[in-house]
Biopython code that builds the backbone (N, CA, C, O; Angstrom):
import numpy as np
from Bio.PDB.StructureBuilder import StructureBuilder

atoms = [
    (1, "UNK", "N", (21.130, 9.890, -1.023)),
    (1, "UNK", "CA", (20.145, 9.627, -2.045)),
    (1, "UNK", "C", (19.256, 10.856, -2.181)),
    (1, "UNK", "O", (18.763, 11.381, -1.182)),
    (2, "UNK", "N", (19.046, 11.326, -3.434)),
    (2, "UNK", "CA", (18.262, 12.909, -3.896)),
    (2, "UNK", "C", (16.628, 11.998, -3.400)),
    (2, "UNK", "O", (16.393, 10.798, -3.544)),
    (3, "UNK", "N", (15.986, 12.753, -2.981)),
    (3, "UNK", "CA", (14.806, 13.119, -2.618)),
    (3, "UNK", "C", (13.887, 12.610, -3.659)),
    (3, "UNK", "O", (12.843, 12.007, -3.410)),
    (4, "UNK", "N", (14.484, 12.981, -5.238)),
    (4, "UNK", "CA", (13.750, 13.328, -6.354)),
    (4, "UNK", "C", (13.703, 11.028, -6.622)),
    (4, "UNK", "O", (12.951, 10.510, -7.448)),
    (5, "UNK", "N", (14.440, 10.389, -5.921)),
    (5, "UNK", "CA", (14.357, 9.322, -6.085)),
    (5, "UNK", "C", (13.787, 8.400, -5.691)),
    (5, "UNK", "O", (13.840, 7.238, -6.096)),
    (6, "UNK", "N", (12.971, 9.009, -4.558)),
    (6, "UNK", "CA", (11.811, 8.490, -3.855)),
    (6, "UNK", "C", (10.279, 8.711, -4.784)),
    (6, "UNK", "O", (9.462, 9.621, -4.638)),
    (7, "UNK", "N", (10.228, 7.579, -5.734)),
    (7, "UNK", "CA", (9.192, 7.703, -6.837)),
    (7, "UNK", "C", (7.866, 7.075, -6.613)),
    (7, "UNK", "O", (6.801, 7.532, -7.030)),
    (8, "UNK", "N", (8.064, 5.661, -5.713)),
    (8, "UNK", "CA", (6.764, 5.087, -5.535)),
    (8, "UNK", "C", (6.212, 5.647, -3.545)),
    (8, "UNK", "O", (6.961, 6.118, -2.689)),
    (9, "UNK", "N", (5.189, 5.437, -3.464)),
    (9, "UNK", "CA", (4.238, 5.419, -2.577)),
    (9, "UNK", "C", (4.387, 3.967, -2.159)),
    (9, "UNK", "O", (4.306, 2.922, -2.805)),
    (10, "UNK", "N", (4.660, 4.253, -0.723)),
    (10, "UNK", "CA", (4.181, 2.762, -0.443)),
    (10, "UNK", "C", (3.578, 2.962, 1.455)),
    (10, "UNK", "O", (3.743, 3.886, 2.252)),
    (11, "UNK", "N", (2.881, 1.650, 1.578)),
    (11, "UNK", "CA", (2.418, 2.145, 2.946)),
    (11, "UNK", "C", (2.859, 0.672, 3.849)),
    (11, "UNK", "O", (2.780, -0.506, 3.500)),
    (12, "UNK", "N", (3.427, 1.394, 5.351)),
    (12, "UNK", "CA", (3.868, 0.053, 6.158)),
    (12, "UNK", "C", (3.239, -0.231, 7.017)),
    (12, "UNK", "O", (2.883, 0.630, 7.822)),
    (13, "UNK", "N", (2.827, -1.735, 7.173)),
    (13, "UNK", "CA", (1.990, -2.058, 8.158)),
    (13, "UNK", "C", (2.525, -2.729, 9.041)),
    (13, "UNK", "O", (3.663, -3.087, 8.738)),
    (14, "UNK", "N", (2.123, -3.097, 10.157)),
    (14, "UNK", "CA", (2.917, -3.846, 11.457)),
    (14, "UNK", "C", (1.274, -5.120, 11.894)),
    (14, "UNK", "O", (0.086, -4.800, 11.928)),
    (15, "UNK", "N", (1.726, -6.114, 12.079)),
    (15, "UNK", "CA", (0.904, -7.421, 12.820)),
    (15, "UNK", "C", (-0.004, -6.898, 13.330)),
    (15, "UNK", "O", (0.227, -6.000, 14.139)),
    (16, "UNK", "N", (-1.149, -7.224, 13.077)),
    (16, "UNK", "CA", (-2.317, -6.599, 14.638)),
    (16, "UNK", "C", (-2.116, -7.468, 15.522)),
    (16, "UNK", "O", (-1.287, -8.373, 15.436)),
    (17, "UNK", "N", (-2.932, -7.244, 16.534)),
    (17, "UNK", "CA", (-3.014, -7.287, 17.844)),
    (17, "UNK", "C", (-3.356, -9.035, 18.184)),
    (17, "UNK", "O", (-3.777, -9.901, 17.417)),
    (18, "UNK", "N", (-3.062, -9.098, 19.329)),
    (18, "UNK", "CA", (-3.348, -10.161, 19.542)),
    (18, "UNK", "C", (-5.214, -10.914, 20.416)),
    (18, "UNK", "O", (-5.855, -10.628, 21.427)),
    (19, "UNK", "N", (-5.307, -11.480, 19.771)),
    (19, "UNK", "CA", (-6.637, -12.590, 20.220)),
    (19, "UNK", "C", (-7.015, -12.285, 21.631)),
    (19, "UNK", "O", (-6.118, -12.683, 22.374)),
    (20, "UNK", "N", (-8.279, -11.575, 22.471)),
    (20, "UNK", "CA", (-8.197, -11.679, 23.896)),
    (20, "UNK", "C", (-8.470, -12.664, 24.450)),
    (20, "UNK", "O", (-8.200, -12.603, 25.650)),
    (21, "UNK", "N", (-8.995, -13.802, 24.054)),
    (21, "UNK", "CA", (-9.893, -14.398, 24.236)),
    (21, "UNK", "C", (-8.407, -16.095, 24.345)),
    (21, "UNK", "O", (-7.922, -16.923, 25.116)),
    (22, "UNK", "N", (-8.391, -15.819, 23.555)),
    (22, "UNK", "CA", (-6.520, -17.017, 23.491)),
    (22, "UNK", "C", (-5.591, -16.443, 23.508)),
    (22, "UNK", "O", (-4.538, -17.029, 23.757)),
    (23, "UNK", "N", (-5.607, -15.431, 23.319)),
    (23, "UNK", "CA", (-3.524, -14.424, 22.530)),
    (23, "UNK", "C", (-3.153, -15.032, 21.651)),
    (23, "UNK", "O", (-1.979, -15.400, 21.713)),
    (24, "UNK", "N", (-3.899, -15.384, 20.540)),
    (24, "UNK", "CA", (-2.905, -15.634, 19.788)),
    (24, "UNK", "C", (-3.046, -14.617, 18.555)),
    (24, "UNK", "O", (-4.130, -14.051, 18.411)),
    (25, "UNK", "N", (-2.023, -14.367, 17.682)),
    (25, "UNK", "CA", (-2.053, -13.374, 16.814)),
    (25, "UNK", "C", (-3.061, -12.972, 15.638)),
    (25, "UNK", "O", (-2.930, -13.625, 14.603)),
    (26, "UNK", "N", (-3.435, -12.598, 15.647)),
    (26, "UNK", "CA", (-4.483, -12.723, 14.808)),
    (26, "UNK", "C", (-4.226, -11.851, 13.465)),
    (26, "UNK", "O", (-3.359, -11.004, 13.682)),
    (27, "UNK", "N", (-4.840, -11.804, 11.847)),
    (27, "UNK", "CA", (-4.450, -12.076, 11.137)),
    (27, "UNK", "C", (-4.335, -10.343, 10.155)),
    (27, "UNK", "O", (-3.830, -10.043, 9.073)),
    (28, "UNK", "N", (-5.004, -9.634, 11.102)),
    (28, "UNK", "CA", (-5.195, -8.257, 10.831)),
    (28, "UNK", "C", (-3.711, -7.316, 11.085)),
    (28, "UNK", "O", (-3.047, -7.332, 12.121)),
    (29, "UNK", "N", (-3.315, -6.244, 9.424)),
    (29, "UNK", "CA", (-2.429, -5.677, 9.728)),
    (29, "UNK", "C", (-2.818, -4.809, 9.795)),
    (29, "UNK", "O", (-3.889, -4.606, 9.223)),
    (30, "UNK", "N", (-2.018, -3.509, 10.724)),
    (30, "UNK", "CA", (-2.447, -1.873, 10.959)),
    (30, "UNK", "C", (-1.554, -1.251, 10.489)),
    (30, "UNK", "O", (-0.378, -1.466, 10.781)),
    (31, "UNK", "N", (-2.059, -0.081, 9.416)),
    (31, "UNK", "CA", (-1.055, 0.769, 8.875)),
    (31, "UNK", "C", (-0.546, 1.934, 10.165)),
    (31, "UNK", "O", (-1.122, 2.692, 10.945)),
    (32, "UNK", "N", (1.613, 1.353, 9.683)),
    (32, "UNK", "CA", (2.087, 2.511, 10.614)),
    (32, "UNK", "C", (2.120, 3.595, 9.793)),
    (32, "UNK", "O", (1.717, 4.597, 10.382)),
    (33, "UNK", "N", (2.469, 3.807, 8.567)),
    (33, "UNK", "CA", (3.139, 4.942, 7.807)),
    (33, "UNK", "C", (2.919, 5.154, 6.322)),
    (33, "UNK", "O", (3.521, 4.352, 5.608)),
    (34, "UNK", "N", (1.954, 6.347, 5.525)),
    (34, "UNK", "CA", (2.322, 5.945, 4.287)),
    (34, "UNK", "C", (3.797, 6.677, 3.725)),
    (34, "UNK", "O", (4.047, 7.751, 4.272)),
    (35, "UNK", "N", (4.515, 6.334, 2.978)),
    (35, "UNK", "CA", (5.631, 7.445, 2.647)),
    (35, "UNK", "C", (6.453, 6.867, 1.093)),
    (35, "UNK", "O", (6.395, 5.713, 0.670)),
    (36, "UNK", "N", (7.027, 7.768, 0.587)),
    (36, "UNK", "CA", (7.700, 8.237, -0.358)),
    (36, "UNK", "C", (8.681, 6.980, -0.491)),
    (36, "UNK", "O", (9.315, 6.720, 0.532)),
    (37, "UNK", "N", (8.872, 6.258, -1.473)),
    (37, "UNK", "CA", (10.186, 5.465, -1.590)),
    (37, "UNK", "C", (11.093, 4.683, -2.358)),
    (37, "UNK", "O", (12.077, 4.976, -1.678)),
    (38, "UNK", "N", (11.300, 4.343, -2.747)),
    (38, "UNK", "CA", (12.427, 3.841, -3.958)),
    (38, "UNK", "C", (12.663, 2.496, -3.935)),
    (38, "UNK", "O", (13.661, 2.089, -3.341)),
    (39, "UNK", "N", (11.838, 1.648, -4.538)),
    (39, "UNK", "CA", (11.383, 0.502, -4.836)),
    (39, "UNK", "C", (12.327, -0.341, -5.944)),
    (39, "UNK", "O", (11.851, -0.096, -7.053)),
    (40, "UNK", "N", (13.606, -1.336, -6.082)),
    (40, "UNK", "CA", (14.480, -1.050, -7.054)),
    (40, "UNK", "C", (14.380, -2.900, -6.726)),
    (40, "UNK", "O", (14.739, -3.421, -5.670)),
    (41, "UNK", "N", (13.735, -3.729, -8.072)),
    (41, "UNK", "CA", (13.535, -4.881, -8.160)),
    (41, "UNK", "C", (15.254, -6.177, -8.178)),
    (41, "UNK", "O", (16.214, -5.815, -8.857)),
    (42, "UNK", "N", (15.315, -7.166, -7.597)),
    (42, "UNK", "CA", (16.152, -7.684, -7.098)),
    (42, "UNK", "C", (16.646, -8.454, -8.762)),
    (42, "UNK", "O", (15.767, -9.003, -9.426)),
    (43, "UNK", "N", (18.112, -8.400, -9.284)),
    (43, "UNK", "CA", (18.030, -8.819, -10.283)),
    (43, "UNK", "C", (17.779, -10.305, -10.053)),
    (43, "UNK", "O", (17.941, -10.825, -8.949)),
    (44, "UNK", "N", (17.392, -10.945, -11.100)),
    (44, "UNK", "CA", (16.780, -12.727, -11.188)),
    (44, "UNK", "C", (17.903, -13.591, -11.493)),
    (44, "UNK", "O", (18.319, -14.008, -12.574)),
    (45, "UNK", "N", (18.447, -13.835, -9.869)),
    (45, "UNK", "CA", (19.447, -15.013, -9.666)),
    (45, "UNK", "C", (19.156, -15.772, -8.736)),
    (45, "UNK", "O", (18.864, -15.193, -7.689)),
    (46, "UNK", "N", (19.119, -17.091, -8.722)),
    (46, "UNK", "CA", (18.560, -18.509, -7.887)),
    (46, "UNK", "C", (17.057, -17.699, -7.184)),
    (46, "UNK", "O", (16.925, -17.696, -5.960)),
    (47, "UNK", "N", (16.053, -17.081, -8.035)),
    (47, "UNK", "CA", (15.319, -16.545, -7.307)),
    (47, "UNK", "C", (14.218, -17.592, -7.635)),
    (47, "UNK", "O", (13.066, -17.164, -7.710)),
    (48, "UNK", "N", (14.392, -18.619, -7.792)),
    (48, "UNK", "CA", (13.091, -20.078, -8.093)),
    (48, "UNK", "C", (13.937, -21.285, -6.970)),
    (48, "UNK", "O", (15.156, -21.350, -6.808)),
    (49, "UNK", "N", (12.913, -22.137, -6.318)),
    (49, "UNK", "CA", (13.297, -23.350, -5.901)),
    (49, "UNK", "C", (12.612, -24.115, -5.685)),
    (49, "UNK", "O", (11.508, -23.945, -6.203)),
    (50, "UNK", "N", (12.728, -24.973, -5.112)),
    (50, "UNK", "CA", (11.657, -25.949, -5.035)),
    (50, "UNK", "C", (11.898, -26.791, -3.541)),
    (50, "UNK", "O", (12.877, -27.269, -2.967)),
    (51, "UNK", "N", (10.371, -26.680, -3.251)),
    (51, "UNK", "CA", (10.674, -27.030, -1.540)),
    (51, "UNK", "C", (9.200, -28.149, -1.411)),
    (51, "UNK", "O", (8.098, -28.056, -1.952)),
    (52, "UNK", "N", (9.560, -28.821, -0.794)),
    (52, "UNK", "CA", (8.066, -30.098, -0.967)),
    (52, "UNK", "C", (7.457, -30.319, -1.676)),
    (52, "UNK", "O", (6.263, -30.617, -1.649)),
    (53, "UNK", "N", (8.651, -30.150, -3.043)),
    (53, "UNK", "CA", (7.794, -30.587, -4.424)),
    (53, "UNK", "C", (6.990, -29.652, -4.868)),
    (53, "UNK", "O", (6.446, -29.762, -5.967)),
    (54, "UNK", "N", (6.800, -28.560, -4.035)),
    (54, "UNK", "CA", (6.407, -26.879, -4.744)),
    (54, "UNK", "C", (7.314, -26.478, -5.215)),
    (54, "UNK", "O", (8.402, -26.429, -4.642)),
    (55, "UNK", "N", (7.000, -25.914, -6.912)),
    (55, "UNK", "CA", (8.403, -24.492, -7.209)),
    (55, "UNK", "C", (7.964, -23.245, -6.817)),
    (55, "UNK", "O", (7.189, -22.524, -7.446)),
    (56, "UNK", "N", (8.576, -22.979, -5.577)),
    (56, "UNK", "CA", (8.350, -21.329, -5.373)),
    (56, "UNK", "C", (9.129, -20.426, -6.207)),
    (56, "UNK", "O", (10.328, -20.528, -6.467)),
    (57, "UNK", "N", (8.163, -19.364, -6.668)),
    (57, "UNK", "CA", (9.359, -18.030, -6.992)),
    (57, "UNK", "C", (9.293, -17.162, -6.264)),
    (57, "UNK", "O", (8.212, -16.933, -5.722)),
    (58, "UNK", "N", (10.446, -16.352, -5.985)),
    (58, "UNK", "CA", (10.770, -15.462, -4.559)),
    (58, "UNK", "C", (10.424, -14.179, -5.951)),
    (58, "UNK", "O", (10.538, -14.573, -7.112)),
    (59, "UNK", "N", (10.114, -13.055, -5.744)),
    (59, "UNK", "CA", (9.752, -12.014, -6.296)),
    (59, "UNK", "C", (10.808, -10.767, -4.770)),
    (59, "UNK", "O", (10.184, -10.550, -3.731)),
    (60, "UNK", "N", (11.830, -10.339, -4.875)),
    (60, "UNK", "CA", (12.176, -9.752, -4.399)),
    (60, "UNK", "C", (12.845, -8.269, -5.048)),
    (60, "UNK", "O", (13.095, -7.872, -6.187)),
    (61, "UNK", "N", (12.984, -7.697, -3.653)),
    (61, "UNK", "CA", (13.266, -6.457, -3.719)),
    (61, "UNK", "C", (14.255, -5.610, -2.955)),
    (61, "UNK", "O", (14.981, -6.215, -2.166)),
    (62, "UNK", "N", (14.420, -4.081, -3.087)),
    (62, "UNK", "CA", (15.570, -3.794, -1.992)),
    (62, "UNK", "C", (14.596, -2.413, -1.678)),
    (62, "UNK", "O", (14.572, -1.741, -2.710)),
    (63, "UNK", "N", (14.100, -2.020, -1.011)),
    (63, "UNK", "CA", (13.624, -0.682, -0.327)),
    (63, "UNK", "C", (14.488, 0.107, 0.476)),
    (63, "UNK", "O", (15.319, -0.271, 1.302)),
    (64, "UNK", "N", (14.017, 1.860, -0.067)),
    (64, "UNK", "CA", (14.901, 2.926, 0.612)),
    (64, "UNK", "C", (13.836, 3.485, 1.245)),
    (64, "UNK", "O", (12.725, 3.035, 0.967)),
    (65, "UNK", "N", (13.925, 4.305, 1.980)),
    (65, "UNK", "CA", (12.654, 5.482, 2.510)),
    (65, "UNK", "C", (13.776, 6.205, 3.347)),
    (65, "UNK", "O", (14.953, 5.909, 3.550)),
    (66, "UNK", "N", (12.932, 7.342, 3.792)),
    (66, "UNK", "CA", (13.656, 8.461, 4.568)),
    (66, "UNK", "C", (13.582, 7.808, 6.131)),
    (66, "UNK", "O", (12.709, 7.098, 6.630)),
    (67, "UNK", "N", (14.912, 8.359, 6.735)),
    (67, "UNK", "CA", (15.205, 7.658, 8.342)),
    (67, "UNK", "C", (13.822, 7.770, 8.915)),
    (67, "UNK", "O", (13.092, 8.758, 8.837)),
    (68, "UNK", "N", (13.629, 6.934, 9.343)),
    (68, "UNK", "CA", (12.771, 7.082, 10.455)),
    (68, "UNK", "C", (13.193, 5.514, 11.926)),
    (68, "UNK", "O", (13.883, 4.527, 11.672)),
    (69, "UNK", "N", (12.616, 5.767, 13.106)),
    (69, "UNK", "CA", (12.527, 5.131, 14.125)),
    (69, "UNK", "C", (11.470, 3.868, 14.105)),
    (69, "UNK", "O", (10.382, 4.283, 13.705)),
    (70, "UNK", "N", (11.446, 2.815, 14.330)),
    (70, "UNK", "CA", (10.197, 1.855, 14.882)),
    (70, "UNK", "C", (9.723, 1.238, 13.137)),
    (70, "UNK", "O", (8.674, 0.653, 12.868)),
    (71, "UNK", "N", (10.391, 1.447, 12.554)),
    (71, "UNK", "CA", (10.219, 0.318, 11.438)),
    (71, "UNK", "C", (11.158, -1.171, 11.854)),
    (71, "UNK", "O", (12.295, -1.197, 12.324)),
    (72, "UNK", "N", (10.286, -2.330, 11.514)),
    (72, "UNK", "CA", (11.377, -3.494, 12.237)),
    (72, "UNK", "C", (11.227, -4.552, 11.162)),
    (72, "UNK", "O", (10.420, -4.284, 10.272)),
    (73, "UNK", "N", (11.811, -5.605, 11.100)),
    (73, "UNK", "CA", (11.699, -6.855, 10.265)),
    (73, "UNK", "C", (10.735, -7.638, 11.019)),
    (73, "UNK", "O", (11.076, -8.811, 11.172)),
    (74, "UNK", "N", (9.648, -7.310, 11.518)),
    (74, "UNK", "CA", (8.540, -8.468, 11.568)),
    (74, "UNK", "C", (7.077, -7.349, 10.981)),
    (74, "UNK", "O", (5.939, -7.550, 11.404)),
    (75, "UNK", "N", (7.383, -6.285, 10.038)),
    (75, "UNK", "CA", (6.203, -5.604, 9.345)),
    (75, "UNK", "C", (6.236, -5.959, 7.861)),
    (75, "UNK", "O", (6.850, -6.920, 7.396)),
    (76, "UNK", "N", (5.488, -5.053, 7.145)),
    (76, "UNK", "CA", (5.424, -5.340, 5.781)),
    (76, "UNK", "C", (5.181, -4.204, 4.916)),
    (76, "UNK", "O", (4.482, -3.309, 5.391)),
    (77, "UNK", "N", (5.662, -4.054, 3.637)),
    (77, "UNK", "CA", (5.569, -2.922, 2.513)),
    (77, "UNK", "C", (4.611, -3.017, 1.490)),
    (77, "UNK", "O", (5.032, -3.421, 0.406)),
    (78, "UNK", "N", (2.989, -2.638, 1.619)),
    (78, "UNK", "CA", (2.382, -2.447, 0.728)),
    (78, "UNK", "C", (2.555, -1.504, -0.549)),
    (78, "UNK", "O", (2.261, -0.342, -0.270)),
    (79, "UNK", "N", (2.884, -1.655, -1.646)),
    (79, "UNK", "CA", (2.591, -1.101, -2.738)),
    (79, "UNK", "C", (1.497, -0.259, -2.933)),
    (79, "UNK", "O", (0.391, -0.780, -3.073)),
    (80, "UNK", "N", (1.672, 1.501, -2.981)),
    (80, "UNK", "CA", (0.259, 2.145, -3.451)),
    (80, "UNK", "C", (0.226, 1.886, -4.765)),
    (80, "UNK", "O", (-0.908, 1.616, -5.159)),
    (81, "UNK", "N", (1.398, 1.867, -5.915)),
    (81, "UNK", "CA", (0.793, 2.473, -7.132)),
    (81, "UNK", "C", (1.788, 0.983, -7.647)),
    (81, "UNK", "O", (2.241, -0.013, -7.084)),
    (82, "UNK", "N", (1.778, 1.429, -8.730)),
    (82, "UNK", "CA", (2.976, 0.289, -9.684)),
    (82, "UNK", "C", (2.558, -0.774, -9.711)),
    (82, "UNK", "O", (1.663, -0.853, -10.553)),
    (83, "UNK", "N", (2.835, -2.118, -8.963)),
    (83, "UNK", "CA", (3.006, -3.239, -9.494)),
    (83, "UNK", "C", (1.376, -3.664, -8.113)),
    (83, "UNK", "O", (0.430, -4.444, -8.226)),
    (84, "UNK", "N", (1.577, -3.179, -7.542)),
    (84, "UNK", "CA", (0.539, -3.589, -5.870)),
    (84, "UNK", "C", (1.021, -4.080, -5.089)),
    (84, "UNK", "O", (0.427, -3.983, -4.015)),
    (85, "UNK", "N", (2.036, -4.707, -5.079)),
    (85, "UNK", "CA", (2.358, -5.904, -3.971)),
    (85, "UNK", "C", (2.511, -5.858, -2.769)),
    (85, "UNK", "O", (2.890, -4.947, -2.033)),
    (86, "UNK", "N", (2.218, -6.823, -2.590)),
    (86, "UNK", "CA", (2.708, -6.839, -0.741)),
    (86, "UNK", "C", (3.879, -7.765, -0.274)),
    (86, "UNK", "O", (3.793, -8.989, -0.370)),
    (87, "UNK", "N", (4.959, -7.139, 0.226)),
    (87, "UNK", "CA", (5.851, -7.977, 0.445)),
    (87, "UNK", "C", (6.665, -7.711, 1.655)),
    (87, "UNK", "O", (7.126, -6.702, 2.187)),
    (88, "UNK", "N", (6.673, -9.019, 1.902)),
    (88, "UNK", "CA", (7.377, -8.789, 3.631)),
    (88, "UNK", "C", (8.726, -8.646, 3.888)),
    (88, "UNK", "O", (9.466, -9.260, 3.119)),
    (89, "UNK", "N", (9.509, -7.660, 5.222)),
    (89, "UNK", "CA", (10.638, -7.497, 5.340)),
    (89, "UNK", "C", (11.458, -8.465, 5.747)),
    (89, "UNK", "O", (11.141, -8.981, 6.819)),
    (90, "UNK", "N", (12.610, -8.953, 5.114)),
    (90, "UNK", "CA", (13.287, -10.085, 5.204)),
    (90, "UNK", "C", (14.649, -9.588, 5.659)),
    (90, "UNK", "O", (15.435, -10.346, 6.228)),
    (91, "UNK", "N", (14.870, -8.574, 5.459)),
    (91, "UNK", "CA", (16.330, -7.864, 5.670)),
    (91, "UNK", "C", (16.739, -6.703, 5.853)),
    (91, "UNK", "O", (16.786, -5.969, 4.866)),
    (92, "UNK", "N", (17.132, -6.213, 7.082)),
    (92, "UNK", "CA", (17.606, -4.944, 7.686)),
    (92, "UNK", "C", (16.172, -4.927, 8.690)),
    (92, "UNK", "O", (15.370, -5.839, 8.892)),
    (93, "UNK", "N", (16.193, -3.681, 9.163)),
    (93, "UNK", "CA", (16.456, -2.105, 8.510)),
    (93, "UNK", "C", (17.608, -1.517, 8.998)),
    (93, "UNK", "O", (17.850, -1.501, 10.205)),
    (94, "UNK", "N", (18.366, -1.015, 8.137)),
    (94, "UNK", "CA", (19.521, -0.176, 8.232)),
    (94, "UNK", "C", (19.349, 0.871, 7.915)),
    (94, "UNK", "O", (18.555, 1.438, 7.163)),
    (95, "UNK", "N", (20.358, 1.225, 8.690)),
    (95, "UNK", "CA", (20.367, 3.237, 8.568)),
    (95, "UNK", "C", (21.445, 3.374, 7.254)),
    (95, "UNK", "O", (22.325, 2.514, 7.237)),
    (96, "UNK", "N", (21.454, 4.174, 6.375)),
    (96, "UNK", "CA", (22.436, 4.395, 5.704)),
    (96, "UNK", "C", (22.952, 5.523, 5.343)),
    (96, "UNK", "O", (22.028, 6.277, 5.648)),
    (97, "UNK", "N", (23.785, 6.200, 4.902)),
    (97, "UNK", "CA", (23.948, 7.721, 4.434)),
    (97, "UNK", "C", (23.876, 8.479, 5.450)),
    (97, "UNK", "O", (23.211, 9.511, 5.540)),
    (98, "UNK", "N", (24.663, 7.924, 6.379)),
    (98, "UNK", "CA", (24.754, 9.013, 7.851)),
    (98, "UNK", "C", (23.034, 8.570, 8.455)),
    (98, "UNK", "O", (22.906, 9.577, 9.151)),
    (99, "UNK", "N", (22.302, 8.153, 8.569)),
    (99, "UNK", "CA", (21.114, 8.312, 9.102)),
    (99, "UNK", "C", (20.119, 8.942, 8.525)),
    (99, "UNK", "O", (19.147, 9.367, 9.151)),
    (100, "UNK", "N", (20.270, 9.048, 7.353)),
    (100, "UNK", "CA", (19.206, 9.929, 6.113)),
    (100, "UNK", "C", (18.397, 9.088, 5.634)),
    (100, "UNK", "O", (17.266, 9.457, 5.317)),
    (101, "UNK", "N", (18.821, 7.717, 5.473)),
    (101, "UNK", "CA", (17.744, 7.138, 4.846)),
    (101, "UNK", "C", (17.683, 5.657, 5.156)),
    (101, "UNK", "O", (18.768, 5.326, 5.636)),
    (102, "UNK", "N", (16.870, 4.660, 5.075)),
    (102, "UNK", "CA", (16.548, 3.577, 5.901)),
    (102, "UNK", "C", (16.666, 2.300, 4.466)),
    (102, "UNK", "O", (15.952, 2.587, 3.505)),
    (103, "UNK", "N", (17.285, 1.332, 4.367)),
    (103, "UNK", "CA", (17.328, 0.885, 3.381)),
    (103, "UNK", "C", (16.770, -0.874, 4.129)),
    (103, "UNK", "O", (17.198, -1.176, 5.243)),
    (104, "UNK", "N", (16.037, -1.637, 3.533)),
    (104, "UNK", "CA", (15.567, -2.663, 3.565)),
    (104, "UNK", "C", (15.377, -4.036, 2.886)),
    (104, "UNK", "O", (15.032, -3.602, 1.787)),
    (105, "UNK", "N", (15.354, -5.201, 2.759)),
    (105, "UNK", "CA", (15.008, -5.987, 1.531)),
    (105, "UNK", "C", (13.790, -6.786, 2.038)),
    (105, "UNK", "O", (13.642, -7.312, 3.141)),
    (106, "UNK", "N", (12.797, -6.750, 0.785)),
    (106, "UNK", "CA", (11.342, -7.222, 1.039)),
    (106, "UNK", "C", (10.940, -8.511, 0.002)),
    (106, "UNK", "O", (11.032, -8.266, -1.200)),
    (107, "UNK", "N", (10.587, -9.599, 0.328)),
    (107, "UNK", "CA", (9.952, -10.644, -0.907)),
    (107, "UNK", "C", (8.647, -10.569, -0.637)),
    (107, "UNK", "O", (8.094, -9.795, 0.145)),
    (108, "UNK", "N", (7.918, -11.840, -1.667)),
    (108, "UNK", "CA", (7.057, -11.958, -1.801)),
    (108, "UNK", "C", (7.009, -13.442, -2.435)),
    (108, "UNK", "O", (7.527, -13.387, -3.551)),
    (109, "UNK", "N", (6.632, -14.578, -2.166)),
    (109, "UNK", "CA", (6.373, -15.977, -2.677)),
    (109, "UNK", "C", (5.383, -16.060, -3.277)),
    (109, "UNK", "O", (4.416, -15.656, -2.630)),
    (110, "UNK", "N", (5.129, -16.459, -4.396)),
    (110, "UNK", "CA", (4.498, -17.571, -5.210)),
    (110, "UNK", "C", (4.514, -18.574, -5.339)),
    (110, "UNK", "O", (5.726, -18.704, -5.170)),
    (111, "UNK", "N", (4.027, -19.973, -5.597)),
    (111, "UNK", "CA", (3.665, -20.581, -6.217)),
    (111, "UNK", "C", (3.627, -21.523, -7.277)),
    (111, "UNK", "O", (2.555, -22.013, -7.629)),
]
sb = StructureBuilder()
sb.init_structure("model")
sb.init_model(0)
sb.init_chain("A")
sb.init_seg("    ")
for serial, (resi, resn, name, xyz) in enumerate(atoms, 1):
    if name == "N":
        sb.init_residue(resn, " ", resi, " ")
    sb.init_atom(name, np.array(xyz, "f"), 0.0, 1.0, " ", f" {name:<3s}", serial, name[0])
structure = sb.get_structure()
């Protein structure tokens, strides 16, 4: 993947820390990384359902960024510019293209 295709900004955060007082997780995220990346919207198939009589819509996505180490599926992909969103990693992270670049899939629920 050309370089020149990494168009949006986005920044990744990981869970804060846990509660000293109980351990339990508490609700604060800490940015690991801002970086360069290629944000490419999921086309709209069975992306509505309905679960306890809520219709959720899934708003998903597929994310690229350049390889890196210690990105995992329990962080999340803030949006700098474009649309804003925040949406959490649901799938991968995989290495792809020999180890050049890190490809991911991220949603976001509504309502």
């Amino acid at each position: 993947m050309s370089a020149l295709k990494y168009n949006q900004r986005i920044r990744i955060e990981k869970p804060g820390g846990r509660d000293p007082r109980y351990g339990a997780a508490t609700k604060e995220w800490l940015p690991v990384i801002e970086v360069w990346a290629k944000v490419e919207d999921t086309k709209p198939k069975n992306t509505d359902a309905t679960q306890g009589g809520l219709r959720l819509a899934r708003d998903a996505a597929t994310v690229w960024v350049r390889y890196r180490e210690g990105i995992t599926s329990d962080m999340r992909v803030v949006e700098l510019d474009g649309r804003r969103r925040v949406l959490s990693i649901t799938g991968g992270p995989s290495a792809v293209n020999g180890y050049r670049d890190l490809e991911f899939t991220v949603e976001r629920y509504s309502v």
